[in-house]
C-alpha positions as CSV (number, residue, x, y, z in Angstrom):
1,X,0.0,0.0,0.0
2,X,1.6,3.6,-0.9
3,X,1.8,6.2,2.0
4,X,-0.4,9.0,2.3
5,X,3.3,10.9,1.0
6,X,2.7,9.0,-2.3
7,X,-1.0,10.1,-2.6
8,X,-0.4,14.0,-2.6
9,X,-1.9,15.1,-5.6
10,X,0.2,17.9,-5.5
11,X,-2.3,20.7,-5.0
12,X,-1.1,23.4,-2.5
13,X,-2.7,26.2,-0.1
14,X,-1.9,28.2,-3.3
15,X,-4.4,26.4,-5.6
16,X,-7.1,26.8,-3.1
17,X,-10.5,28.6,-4.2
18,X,-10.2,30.9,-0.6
19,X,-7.1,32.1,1.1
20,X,-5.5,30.1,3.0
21,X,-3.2,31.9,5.7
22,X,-2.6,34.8,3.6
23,X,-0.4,37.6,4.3
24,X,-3.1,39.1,6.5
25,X,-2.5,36.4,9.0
26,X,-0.4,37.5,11.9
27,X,3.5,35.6,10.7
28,X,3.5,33.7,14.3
29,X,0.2,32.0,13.6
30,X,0.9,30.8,10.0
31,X,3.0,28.1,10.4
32,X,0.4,26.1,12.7
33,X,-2.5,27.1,10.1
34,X,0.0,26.3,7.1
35,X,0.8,22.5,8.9
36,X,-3.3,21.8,9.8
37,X,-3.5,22.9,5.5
38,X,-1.2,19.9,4.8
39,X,-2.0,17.7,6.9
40,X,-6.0,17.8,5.9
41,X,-4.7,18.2,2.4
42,X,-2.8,14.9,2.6
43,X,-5.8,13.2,3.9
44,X,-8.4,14.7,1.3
45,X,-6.1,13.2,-1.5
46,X,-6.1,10.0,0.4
47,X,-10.1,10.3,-0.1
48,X,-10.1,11.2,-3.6
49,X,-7.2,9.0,-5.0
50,X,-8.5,7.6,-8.0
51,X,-7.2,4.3,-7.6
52,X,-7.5,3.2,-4.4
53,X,-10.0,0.9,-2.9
54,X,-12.6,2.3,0.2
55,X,-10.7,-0.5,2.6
56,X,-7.3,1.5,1.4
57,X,-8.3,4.5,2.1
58,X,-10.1,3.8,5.4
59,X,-6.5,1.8,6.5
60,X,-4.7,5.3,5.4
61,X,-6.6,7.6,7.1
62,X,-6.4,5.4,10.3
63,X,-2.9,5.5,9.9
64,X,-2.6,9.3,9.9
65,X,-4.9,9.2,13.1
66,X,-2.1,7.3,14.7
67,X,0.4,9.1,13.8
68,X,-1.3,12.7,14.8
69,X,-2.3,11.1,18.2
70,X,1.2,9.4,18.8
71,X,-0.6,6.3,18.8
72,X,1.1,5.1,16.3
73,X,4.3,5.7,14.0
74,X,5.1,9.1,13.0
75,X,4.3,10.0,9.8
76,X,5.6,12.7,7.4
77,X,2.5,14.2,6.4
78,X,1.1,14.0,10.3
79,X,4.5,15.2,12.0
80,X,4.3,18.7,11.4
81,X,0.9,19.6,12.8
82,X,1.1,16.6,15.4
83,X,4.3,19.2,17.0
84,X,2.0,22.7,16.3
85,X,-0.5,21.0,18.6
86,X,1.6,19.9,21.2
87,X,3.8,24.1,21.1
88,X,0.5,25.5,21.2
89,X,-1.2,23.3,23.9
90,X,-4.2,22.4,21.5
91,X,-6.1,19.0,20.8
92,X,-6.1,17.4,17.6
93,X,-10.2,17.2,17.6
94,X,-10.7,19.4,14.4
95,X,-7.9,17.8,12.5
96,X,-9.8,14.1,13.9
97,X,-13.5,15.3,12.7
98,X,-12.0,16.0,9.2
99,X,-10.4,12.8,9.2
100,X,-14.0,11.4,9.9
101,X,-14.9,13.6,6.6
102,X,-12.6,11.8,4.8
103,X,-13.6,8.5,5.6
104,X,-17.3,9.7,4.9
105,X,-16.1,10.4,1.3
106,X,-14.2,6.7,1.3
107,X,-17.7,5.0,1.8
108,X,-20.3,7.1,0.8
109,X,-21.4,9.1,-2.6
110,X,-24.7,10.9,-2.3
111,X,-26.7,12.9,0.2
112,X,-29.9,12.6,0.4
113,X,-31.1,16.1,1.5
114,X,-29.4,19.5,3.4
115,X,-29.6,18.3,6.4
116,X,-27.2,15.3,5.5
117,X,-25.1,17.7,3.7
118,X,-24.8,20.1,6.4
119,X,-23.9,16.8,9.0
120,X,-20.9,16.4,6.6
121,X,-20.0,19.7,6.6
122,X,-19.9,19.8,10.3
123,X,-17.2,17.2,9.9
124,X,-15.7,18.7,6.4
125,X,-16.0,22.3,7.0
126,X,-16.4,23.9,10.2
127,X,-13.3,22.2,12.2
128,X,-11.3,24.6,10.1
129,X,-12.4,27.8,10.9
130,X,-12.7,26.8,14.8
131,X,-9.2,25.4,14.2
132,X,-8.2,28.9,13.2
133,X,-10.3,30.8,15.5
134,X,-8.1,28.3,18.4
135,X,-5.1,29.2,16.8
136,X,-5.4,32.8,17.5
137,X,-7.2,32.7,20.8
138,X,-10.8,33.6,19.8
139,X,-13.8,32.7,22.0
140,X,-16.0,29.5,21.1
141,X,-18.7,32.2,21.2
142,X,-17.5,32.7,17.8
143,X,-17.9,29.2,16.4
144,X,-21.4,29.7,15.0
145,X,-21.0,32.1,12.5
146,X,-17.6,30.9,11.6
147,X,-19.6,27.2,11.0
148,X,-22.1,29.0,8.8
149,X,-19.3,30.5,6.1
150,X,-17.4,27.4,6.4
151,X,-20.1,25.3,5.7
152,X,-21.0,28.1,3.0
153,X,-17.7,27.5,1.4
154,X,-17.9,24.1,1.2
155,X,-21.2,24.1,-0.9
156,X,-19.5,26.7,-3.1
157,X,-16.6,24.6,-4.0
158,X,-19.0,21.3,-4.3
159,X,-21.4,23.4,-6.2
160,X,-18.4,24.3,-8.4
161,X,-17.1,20.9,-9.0
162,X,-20.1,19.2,-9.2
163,X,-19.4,17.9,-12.9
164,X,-15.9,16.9,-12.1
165,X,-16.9,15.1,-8.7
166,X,-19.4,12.8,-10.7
167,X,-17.2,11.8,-13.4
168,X,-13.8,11.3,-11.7
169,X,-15.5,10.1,-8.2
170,X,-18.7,8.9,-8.7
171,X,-19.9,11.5,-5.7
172,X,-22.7,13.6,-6.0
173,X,-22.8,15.9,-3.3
174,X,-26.2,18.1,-4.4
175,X,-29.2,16.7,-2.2
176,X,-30.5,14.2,-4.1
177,X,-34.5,15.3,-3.0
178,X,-33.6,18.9,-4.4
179,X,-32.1,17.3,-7.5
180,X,-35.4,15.0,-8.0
181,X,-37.6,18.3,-7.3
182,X,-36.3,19.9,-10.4
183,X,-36.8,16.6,-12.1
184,X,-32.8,15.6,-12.5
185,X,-31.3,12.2,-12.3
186,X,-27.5,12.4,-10.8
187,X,-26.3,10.8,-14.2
188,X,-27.0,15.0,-15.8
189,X,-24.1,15.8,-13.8
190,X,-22.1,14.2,-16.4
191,X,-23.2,16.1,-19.5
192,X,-21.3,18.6,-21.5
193,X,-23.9,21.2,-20.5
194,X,-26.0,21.4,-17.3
195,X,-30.0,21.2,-18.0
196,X,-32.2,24.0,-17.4
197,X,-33.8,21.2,-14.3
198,X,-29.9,21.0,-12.8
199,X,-29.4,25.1,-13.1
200,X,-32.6,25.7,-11.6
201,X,-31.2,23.1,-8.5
202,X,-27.8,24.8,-8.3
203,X,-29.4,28.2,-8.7
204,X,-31.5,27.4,-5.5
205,X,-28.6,25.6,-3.6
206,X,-26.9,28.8,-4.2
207,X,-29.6,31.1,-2.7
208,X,-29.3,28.6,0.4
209,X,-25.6,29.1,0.4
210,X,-25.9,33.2,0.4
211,X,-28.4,32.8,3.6
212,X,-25.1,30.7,5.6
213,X,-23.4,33.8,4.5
214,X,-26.2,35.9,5.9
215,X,-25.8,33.7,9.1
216,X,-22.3,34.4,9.3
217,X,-21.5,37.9,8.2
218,X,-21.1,39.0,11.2
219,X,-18.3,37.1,12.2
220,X,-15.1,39.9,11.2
221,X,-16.9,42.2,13.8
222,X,-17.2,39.7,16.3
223,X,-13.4,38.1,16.8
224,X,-10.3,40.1,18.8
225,X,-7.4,39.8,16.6
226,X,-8.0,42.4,13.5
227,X,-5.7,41.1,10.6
228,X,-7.7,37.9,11.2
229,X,-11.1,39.9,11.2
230,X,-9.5,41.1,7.4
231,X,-8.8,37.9,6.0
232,X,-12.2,36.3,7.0
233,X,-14.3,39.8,5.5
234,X,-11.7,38.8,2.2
235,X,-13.2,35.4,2.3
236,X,-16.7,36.5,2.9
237,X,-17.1,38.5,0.4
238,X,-15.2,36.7,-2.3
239,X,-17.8,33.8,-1.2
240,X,-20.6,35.8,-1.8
241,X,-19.7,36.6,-5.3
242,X,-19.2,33.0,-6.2
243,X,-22.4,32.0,-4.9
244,X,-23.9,35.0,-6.7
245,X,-22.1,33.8,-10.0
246,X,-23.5,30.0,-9.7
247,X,-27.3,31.4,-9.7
248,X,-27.0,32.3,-13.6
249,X,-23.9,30.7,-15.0
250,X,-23.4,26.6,-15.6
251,X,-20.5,24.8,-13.9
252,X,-20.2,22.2,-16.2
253,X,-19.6,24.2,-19.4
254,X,-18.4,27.3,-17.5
255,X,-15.6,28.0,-15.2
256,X,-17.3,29.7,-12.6
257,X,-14.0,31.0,-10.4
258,X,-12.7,34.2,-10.1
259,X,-9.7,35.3,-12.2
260,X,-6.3,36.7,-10.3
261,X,-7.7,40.6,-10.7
262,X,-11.0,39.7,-9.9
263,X,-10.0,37.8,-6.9
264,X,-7.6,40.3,-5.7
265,X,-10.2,43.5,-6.2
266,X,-12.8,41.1,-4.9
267,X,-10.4,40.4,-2.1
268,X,-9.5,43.7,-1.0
269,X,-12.8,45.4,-1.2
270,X,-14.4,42.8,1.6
271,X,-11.0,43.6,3.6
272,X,-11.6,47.6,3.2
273,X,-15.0,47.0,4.0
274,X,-14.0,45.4,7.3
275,X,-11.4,48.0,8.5
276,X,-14.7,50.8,7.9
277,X,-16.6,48.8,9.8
278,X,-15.0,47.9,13.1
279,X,-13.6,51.9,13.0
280,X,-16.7,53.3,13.1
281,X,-19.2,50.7,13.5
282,X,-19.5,47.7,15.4
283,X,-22.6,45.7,14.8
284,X,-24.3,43.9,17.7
285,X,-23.1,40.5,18.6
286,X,-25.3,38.2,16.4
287,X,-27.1,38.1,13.5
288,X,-30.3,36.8,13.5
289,X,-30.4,34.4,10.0
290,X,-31.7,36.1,7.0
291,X,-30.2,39.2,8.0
292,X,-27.4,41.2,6.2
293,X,-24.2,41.7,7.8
């Protein structure tokens, strides 16, 4: 069996849809952000290797366990973050429920509504933004809007992919009752072109995506550290104009991602946004859902 080395795809923090501890990120809390990045990036390619049998990649991923726990030999792609945790005092739990995300993508392929999607997303998404959020300090009270955009940016980047996750994995990870209520069978997801049926479906998945936006917009006004409170308003708002792009355009005939400029203007408006904001105006301390940050 190859080593969880050998599966690397190869894709970096660099090719990532979202920053991933950009500049804005204070230089003493990058290198435990950067080592969580590889760690759940070696395990993710573990889940998606092409060739590798469900058994394989469950046996992998229980390997990396081992290793980040010190239960069991070290491991390259483990060591790293396994030593982050131990200088900063933190428990591996976020890096574990991811790991419990990737074995969920070893053995399963659909979802059979948004509830079930948001239960994986509790396992896929949102242990990286608390992650982060422990990293620099921040009070759990913060944890519920930083779930909603990380959950939000998991739909986007499923949403995005859909087409390439059905041919090269078989995984379909738009509810299968909102595909069946625009009359769409999973095997559309493999067409040249998506149906008017499967853009009316990710059309409304997107308008559910913008309200976990809504849900979490709050979130740069509520955390301590500022340069954090930039990168997150970044993210935010570069989120919110991908979800607004997948309402009208067709991710399987169109490349629905933002170009460098685009995602650098986009980028630096949401952060000049934030700096206005917490100057001279903090909002209250929660958004009630629906409402706009």
């Amino acid at each position: 069996m190859i080593t969880a080395t050998e599966a690397r795809s190869g894709k970096s923090h660099r090719d990532e849809n979202f920053p991933v501890a950009s500049r804005l990120v204070r230089p003493r809390h990058r290198a435990p952000i950067l080592a969580f990045y590889r760690f759940v990036r070696a395990a993710d390619d573990v889940a998606d290797h092409p060739s590798l049998m469900s058994d394989e990649k469950l046996a992998m991923l229980d390997r990396l366990e081992a290793a980040l726990t010190g239960r069991g030999p070290a491991d390259l792609e483990a060591e790293p973050l396994r030593l982050a945790l131990a200088e900063r005092g933190l428990p591996p739990r976020h890096a574990l429920d991811l790991l419990e995300a990737f074995r969920l993508d070893a053995r399963k392929s659909r979802y059979a509504d948004w509830s079930e999607l948001m239960g994986y997303c509790a396992l896929s998404a949102m242990p990286v933004g608390r992650f982060v959020l422990d990293v620099h300090g921040e009070d759990e009270a913060t944890w519920p809007a930083s779930d909603a955009i990380c959950a939000a940016l998991q739909v986007i980047n499923h949403l995005q992919d859909c087409g390439k996750d059905f041919r090269n994995l078989d995984r379909v990870y738009l509810p299968l009752d909102r595909l069946a209520a625009h009359s769409v069978a999973v095997e559309a997801l493999g067409a040249e072109r998506a149906s008017p049926g499967l853009c009316a479906c990710i059309a409304e998945l997107s308008e559910r995506t913008a309200g976990l936006l809504r849900e979490g917009g709050a979130l740069p006004y509520l955390i301590a550290d500022a340069r954090l409170a930039l990168e997150i308003a970044a993210i935010h708002r570069l989120a919110g104009t991908l979800a607004q792009g997948l309402r009208h355009r067709d991710p399987l005939s169109e490349r629905v991602h933002l170009g460098k400029p685009g995602f650098a203007l986009t980028a630096l408006i949401g952060a000049a946004s934030c700096i206005v904001r917490r100057t001279f105006h903090r909002p209250p301390m929660q958004l009630s859902p629906g409402t706009s940050a």
